[in-house]
PDB file of N, CA, C and O in Angstrom:
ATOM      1  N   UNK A   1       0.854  -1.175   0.000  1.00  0.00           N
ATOM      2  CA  UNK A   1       0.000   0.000   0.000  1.00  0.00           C
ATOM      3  C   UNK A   1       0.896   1.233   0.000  1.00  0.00           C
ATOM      4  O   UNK A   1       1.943   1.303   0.643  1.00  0.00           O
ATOM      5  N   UNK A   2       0.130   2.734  -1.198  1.00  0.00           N
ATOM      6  CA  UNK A   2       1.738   3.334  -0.585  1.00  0.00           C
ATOM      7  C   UNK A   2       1.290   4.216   0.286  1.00  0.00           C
ATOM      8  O   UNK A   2       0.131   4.305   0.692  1.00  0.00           O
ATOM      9  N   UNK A   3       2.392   5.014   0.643  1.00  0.00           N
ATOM     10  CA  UNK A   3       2.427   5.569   1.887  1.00  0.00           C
ATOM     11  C   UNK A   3       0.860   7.020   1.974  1.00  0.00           C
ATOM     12  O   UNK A   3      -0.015   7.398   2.753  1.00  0.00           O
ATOM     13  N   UNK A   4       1.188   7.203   1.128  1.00  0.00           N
ATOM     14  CA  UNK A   4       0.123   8.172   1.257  1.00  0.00           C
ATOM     15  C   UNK A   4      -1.373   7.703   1.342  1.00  0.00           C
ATOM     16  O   UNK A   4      -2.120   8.511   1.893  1.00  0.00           O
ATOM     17  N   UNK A   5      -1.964   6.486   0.873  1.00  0.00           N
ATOM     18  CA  UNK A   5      -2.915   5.819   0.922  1.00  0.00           C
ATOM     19  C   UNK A   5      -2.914   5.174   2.360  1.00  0.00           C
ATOM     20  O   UNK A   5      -4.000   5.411   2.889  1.00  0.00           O
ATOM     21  N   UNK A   6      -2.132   4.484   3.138  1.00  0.00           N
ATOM     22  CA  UNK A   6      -1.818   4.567   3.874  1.00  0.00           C
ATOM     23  C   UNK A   6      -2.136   5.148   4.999  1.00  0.00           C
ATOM     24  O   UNK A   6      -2.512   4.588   6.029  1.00  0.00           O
ATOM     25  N   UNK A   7      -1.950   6.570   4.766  1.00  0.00           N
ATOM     26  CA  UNK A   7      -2.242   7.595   5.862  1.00  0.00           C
ATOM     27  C   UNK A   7      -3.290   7.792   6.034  1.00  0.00           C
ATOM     28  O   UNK A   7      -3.953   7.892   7.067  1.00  0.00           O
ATOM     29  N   UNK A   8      -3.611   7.891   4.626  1.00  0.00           N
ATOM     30  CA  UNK A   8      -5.788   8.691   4.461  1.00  0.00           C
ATOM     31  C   UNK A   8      -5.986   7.738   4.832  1.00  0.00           C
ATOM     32  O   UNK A   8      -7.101   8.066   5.237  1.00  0.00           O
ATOM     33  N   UNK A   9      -5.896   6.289   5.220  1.00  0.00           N
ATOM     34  CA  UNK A   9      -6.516   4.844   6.056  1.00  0.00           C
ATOM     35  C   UNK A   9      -6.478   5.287   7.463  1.00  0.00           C
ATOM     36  O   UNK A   9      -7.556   5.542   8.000  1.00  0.00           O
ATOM     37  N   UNK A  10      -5.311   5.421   8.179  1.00  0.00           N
ATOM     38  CA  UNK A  10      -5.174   5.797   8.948  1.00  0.00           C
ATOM     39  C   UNK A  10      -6.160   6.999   9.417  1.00  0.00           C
ATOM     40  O   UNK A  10      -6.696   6.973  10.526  1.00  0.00           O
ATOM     41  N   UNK A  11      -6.338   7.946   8.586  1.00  0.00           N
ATOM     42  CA  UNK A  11      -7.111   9.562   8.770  1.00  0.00           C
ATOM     43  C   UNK A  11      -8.473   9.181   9.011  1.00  0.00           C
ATOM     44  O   UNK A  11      -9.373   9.709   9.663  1.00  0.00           O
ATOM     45  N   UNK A  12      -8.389   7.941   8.196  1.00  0.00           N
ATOM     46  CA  UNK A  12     -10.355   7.857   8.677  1.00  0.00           C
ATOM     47  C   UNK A  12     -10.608   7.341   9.635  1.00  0.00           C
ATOM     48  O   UNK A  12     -11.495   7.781  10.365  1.00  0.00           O
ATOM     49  N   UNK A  13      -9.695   5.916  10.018  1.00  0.00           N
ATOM     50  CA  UNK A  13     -10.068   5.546  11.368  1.00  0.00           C
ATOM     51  C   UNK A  13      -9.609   6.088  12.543  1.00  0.00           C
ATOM     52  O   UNK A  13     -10.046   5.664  13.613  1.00  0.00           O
ATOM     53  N   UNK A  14      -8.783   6.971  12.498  1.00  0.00           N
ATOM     54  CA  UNK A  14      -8.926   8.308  13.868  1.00  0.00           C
ATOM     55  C   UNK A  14     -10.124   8.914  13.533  1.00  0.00           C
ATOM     56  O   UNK A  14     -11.010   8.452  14.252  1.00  0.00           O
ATOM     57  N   UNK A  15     -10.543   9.741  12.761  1.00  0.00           N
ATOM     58  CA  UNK A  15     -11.576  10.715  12.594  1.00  0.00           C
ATOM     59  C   UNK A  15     -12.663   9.602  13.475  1.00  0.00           C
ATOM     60  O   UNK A  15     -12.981   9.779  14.651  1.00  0.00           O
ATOM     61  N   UNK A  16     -13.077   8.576  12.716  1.00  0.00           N
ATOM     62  CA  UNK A  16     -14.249   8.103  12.988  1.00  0.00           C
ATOM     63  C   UNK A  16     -14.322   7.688  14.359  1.00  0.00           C
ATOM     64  O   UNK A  16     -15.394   7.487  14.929  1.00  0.00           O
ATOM     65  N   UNK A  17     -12.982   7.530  14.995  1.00  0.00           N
ATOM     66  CA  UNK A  17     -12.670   7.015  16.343  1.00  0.00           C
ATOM     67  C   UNK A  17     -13.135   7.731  17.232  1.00  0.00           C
ATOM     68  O   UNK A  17     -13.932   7.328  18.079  1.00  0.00           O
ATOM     69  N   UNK A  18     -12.509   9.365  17.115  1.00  0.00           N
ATOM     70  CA  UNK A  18     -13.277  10.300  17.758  1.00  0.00           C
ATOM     71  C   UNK A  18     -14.521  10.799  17.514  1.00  0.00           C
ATOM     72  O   UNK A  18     -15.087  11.514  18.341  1.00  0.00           O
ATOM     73  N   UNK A  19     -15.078  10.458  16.322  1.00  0.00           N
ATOM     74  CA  UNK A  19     -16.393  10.635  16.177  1.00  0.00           C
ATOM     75  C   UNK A  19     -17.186   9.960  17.053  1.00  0.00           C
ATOM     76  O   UNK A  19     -17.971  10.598  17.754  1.00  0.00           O
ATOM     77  N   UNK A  20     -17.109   8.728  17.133  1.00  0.00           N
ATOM     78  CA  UNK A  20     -17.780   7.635  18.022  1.00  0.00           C
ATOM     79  C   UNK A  20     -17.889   8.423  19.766  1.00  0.00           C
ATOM     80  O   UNK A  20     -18.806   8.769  20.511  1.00  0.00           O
ATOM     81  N   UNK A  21     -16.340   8.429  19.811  1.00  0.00           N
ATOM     82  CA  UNK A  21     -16.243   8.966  21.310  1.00  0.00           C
ATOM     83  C   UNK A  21     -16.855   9.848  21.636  1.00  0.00           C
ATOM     84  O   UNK A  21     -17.660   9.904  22.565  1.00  0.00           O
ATOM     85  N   UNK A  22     -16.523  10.709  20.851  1.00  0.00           N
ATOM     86  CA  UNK A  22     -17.446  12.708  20.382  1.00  0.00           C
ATOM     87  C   UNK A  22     -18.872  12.411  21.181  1.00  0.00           C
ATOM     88  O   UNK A  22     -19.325  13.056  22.127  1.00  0.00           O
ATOM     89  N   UNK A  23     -19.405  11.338  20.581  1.00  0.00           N
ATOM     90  CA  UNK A  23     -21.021  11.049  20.608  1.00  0.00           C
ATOM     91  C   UNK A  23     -21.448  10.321  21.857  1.00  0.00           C
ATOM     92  O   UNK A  23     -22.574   9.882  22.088  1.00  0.00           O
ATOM     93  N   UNK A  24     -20.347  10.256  22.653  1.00  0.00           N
ATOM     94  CA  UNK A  24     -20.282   9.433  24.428  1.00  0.00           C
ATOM     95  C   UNK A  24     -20.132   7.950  24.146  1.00  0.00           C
ATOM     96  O   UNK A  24     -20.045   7.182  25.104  1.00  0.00           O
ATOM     97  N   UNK A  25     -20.108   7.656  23.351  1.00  0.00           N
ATOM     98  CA  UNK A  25     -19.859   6.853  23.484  1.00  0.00           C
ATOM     99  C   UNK A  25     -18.701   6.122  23.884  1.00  0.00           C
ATOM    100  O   UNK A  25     -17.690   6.310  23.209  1.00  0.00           O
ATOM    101  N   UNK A  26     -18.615   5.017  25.218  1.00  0.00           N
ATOM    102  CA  UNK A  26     -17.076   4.143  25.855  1.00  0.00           C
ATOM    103  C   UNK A  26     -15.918   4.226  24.690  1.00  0.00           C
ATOM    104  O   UNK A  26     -16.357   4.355  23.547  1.00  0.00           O
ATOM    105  N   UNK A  27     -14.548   4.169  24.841  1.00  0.00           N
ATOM    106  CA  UNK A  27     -13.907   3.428  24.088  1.00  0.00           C
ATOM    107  C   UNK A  27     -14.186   1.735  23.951  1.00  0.00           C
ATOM    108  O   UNK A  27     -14.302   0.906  23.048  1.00  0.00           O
ATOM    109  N   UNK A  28     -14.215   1.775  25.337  1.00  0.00           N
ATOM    110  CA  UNK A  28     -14.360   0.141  25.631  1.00  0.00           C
ATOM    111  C   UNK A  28     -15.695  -1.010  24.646  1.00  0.00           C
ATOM    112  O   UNK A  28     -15.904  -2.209  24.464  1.00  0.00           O
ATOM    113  N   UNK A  29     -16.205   0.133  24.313  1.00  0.00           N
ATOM    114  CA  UNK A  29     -17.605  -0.262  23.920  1.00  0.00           C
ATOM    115  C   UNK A  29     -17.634  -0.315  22.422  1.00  0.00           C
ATOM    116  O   UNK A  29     -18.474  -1.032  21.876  1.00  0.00           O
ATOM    117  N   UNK A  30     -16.816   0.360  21.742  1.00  0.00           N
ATOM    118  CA  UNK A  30     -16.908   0.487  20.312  1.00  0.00           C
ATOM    119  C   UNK A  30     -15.780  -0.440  19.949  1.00  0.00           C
ATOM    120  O   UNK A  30     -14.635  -0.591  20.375  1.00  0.00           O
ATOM    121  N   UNK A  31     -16.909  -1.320  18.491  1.00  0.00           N
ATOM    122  CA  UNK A  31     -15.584  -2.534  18.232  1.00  0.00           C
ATOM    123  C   UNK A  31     -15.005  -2.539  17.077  1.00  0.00           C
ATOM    124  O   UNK A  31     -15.360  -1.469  16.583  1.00  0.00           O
ATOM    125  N   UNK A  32     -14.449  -2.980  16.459  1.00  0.00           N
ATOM    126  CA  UNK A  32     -13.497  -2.957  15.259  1.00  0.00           C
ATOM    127  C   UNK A  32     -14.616  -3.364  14.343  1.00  0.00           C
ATOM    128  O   UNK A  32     -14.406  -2.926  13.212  1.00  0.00           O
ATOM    129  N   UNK A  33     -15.353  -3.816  14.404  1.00  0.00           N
ATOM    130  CA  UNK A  33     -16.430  -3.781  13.614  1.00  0.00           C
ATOM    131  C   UNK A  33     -17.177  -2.638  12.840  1.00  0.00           C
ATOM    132  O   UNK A  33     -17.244  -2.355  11.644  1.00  0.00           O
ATOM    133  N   UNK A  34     -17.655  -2.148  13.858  1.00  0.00           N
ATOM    134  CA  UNK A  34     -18.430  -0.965  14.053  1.00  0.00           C
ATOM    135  C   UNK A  34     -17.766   0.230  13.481  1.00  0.00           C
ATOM    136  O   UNK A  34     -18.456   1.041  12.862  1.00  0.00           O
ATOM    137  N   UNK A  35     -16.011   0.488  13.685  1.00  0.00           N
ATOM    138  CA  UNK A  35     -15.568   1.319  13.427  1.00  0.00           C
ATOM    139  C   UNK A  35     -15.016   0.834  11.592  1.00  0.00           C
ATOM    140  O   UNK A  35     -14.746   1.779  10.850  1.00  0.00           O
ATOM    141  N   UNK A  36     -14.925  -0.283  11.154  1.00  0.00           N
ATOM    142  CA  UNK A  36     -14.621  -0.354   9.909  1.00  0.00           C
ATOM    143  C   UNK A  36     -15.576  -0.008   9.053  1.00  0.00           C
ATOM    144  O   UNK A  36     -15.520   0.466   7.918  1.00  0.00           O
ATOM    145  N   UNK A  37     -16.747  -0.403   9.969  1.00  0.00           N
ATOM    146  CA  UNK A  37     -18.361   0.035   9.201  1.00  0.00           C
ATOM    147  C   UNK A  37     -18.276   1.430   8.803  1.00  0.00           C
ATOM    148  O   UNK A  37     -18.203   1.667   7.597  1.00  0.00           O
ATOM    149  N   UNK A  38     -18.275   2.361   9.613  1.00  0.00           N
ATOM    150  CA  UNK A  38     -18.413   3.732  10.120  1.00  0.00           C
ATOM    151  C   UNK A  38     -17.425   4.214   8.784  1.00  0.00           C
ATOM    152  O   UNK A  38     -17.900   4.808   7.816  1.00  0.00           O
ATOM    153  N   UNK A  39     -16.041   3.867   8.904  1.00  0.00           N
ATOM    154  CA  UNK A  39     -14.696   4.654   7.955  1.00  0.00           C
ATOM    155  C   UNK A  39     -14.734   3.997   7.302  1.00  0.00           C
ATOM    156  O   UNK A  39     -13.905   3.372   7.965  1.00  0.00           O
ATOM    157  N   UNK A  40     -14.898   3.390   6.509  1.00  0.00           N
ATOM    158  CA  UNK A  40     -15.328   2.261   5.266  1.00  0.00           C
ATOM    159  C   UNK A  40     -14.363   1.699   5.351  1.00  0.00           C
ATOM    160  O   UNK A  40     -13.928   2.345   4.397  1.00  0.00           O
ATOM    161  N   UNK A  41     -13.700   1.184   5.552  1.00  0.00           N
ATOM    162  CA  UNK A  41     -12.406   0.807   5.989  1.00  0.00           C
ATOM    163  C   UNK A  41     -12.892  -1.100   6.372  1.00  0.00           C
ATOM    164  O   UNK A  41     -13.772  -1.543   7.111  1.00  0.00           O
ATOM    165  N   UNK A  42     -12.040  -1.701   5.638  1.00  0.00           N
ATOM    166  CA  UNK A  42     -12.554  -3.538   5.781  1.00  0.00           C
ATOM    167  C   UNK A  42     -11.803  -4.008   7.256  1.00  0.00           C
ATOM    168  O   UNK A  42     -10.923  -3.411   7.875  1.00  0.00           O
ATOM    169  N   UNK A  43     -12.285  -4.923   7.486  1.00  0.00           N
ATOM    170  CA  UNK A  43     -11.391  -5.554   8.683  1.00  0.00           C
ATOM    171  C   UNK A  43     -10.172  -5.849   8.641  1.00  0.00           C
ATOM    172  O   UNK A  43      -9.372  -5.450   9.487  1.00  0.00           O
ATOM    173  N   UNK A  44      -9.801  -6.740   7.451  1.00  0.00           N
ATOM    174  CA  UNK A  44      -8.356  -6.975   6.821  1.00  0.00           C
ATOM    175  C   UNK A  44      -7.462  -5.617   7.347  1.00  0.00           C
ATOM    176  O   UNK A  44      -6.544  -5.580   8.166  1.00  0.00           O
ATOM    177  N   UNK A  45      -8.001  -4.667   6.666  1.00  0.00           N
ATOM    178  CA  UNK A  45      -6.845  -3.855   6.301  1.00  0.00           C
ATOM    179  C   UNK A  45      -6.921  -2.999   8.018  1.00  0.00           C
ATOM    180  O   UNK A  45      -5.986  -2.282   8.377  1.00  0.00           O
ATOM    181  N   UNK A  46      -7.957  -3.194   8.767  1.00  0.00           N
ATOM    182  CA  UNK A  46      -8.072  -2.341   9.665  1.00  0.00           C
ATOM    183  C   UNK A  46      -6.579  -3.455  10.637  1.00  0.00           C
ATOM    184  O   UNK A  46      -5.587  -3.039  11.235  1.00  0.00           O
ATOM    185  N   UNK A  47      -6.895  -4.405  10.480  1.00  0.00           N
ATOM    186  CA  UNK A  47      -5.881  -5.414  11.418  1.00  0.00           C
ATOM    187  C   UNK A  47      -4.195  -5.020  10.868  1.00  0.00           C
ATOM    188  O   UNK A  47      -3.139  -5.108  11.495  1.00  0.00           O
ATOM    189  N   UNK A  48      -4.511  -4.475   9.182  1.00  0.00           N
ATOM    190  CA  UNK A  48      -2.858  -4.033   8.921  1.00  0.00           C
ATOM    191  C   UNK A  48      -2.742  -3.006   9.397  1.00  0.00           C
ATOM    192  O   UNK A  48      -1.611  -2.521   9.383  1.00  0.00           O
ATOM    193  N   UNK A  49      -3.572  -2.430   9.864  1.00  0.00           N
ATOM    194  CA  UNK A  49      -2.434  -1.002  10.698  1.00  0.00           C
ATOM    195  C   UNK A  49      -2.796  -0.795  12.292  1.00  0.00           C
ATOM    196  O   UNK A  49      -2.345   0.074  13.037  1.00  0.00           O
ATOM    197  N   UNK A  50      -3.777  -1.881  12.617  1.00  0.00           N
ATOM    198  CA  UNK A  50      -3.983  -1.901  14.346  1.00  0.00           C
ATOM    199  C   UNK A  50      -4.492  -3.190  14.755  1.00  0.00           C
ATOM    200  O   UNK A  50      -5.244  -3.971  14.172  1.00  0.00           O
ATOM    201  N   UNK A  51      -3.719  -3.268  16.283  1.00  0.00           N
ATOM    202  CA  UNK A  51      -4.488  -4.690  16.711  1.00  0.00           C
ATOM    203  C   UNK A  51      -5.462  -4.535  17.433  1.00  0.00           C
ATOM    204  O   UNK A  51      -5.964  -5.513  17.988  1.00  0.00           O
ATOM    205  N   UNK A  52      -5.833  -3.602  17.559  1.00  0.00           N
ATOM    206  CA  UNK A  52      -7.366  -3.364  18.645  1.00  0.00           C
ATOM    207  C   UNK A  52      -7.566  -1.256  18.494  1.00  0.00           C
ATOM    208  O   UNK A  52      -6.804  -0.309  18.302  1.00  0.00           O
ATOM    209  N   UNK A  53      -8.831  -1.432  18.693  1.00  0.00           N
ATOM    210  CA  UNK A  53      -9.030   0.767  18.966  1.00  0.00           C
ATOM    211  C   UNK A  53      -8.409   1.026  19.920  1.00  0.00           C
ATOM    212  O   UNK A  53      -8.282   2.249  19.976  1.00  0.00           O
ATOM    213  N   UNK A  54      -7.930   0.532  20.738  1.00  0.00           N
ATOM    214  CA  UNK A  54      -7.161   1.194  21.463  1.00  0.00           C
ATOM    215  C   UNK A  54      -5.983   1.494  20.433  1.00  0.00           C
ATOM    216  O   UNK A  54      -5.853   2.694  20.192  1.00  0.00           O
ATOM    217  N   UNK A  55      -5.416   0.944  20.011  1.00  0.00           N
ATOM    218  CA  UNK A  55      -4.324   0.899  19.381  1.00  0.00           C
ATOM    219  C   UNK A  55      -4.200   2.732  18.671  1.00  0.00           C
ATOM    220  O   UNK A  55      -3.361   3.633  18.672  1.00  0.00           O
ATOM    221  N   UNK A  56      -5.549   2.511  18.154  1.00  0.00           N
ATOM    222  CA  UNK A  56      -5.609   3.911  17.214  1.00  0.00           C
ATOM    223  C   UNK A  56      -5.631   4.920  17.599  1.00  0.00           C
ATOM    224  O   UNK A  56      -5.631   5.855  16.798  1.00  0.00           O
ATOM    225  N   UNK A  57      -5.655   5.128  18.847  1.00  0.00           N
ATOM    226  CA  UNK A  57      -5.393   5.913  20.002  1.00  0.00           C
ATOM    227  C   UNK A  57      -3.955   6.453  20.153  1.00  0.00           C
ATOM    228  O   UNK A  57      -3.394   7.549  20.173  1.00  0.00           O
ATOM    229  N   UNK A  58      -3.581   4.926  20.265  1.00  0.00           N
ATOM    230  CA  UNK A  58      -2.413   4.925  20.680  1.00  0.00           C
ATOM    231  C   UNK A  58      -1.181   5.692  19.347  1.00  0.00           C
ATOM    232  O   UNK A  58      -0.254   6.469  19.575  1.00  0.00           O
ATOM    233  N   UNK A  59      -1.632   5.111  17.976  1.00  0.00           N
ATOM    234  CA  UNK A  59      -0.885   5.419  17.197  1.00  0.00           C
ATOM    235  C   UNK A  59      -1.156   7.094  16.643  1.00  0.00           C
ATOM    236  O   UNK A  59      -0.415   7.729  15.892  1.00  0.00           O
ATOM    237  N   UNK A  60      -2.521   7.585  17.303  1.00  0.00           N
ATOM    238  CA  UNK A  60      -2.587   9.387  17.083  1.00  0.00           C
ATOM    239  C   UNK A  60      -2.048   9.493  17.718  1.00  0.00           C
ATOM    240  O   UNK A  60      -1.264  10.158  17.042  1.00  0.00           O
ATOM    241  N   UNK A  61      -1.375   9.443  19.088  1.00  0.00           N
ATOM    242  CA  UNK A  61      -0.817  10.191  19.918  1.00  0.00           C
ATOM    243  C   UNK A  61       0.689  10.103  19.919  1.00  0.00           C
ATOM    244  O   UNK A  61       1.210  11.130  20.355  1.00  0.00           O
ATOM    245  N   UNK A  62       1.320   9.393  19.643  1.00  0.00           N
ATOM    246  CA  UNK A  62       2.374   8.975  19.412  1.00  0.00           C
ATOM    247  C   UNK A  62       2.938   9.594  17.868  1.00  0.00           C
ATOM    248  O   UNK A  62       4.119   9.886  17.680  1.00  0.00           O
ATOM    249  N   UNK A  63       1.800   9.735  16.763  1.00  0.00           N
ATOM    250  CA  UNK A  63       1.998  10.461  15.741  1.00  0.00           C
ATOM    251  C   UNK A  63       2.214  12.161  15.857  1.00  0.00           C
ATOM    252  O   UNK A  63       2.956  12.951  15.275  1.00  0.00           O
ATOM    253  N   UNK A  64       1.401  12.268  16.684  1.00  0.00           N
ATOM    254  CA  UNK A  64       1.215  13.698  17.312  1.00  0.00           C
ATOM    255  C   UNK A  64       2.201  14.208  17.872  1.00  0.00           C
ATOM    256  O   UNK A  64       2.706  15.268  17.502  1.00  0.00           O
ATOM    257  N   UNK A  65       2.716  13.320  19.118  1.00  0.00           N
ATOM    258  CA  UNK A  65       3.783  13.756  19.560  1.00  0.00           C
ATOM    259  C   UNK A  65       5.405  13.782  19.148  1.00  0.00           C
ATOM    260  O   UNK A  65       6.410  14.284  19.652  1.00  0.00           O
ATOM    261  N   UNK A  66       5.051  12.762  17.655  1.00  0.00           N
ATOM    262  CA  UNK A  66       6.292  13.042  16.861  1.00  0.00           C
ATOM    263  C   UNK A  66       6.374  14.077  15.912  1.00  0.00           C
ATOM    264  O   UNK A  66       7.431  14.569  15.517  1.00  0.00           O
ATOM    265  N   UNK A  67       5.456  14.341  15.619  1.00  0.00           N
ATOM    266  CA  UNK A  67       4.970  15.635  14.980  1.00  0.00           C
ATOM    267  C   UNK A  67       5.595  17.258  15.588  1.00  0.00           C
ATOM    268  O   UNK A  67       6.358  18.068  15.062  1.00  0.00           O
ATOM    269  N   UNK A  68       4.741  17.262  17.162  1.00  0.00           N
ATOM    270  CA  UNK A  68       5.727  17.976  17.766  1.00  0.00           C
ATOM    271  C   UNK A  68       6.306  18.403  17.876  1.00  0.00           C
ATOM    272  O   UNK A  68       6.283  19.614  18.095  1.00  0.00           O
ATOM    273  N   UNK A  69       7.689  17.364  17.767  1.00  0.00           N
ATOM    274  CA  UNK A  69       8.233  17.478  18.384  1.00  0.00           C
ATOM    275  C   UNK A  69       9.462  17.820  17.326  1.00  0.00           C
ATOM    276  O   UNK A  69      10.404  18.521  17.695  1.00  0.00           O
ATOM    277  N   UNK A  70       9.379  17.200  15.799  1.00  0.00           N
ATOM    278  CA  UNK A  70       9.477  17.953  14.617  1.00  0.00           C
ATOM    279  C   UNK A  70       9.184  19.687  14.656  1.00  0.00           C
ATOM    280  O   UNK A  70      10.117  20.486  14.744  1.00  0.00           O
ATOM    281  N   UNK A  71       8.085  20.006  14.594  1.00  0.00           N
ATOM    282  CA  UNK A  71       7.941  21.002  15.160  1.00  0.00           C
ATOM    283  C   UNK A  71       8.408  22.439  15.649  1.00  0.00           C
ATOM    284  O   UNK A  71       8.276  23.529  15.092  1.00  0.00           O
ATOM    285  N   UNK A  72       9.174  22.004  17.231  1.00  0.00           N
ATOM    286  CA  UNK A  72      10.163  22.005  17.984  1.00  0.00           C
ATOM    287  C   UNK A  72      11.353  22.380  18.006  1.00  0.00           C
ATOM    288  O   UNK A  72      11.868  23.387  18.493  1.00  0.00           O
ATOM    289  N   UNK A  73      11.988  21.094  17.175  1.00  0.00           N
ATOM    290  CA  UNK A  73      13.360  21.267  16.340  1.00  0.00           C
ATOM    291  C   UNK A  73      13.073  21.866  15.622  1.00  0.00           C
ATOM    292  O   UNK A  73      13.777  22.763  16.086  1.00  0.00           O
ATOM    293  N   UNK A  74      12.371  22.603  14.267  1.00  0.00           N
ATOM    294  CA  UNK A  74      12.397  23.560  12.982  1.00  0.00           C
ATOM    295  C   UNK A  74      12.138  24.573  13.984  1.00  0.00           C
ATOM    296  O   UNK A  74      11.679  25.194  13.025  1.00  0.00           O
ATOM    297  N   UNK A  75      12.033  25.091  14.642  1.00  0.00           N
ATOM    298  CA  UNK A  75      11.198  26.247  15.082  1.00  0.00           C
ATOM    299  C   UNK A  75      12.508  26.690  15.944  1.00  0.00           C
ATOM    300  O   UNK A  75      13.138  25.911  16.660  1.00  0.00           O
ATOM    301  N   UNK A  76      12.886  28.392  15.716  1.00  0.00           N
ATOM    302  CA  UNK A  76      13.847  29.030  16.825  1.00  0.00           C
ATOM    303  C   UNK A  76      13.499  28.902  17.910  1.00  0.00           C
ATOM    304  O   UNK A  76      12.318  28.751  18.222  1.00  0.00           O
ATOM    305  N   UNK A  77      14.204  28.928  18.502  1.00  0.00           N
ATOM    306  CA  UNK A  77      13.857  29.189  19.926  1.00  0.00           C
ATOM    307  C   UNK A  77      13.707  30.870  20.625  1.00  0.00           C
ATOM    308  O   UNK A  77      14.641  31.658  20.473  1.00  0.00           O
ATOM    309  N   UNK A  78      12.597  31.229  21.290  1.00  0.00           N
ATOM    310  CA  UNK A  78      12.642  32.799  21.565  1.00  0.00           C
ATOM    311  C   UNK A  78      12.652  32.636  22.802  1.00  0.00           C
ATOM    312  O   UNK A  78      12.238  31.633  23.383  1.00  0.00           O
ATOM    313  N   UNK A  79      13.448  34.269  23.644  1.00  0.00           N
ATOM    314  CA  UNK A  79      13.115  33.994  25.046  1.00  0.00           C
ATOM    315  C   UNK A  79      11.932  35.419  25.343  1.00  0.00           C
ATOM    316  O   UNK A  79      11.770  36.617  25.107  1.00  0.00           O
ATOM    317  N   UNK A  80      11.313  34.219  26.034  1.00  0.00           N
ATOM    318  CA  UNK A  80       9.968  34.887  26.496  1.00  0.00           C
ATOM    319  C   UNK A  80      10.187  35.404  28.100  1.00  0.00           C
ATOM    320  O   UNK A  80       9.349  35.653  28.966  1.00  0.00           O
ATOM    321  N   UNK A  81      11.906  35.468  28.132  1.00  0.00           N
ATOM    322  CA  UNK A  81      12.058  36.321  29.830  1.00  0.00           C
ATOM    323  C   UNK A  81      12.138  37.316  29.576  1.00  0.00           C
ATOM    324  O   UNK A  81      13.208  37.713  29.115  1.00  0.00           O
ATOM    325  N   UNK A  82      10.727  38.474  29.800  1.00  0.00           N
ATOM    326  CA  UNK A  82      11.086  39.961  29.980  1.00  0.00           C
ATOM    327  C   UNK A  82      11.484  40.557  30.910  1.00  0.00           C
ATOM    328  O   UNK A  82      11.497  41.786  30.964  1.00  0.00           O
ATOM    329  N   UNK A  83      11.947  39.668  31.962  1.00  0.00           N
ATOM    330  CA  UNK A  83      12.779  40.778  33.281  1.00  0.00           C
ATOM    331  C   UNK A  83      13.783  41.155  32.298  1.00  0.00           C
ATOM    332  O   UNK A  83      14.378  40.573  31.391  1.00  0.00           O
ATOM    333  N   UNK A  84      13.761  42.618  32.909  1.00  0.00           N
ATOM    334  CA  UNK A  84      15.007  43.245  32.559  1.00  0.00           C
ATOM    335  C   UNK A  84      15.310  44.341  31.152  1.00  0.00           C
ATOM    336  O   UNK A  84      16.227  45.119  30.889  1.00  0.00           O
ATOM    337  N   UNK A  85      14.116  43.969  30.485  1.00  0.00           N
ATOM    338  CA  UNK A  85      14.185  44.385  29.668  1.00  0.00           C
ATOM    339  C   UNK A  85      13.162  45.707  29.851  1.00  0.00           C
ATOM    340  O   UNK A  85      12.142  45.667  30.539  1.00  0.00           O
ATOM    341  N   UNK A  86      13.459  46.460  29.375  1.00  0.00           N
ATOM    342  CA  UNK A  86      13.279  47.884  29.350  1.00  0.00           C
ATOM    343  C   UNK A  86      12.364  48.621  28.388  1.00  0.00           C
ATOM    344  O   UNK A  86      12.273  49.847  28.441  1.00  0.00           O
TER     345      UNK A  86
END
C-alpha cells in the first residue's frame, strides 16, 4: 500500500474514532467492527495497521507527539524572559 494511501486509512479511522467517542460513546464499547463500518475501511486492512481501537489511540498520539516534536526542532527558539528588559 503506498504511503500516502496509507495515511488517508489511517485519517479515517482516527476521525471516525473520535467521532464515536465525540457522541459518548465508551472506548471500551466500540468494536473494530463498528468502526470499519463507520470509515469504510474492511477488517483486513483495519488489522494491517492496528491490533485493537485502542491501538488507534495509541498510534494518534504517538503520531502527534512526533509531529511535535518535529515542530520544535524547525522552530527558533525565543526567550519569552522579559525581566530586565526595558
Amino acid at each position: 500500500m503506498p504511503q500516502e494511501q496509507y495515511q488517508l486509512t489511517d485519517a479515517k479511522l482516527v476521525k471516525q474514532l473520535f467521532d464515536l467517542i465525540e457522541t459518548g460513546q465508551a472506548l471500551e464499547s466500540i468494536t473494530v467492527t463498528e468502526l470499519c463500518l463507520k470509515s469504510g475501511v474492511s477488517r483486513k486492512t483495519f488489522y494491517r495497521h492496528y491490533s485493537s481501537t485502542q491501538k488507534v489511540i495509541e498510534g494518534f498520539l504517538d503520531n502527534s507527539a512526533n509531529d511535535f516534536i518535529e515542530i520544535l526542532k524547525e522552530t527558533p527558539i525565543l526567550c519569552l524572559n522579559t525581566r530586565g528588559a526595558s
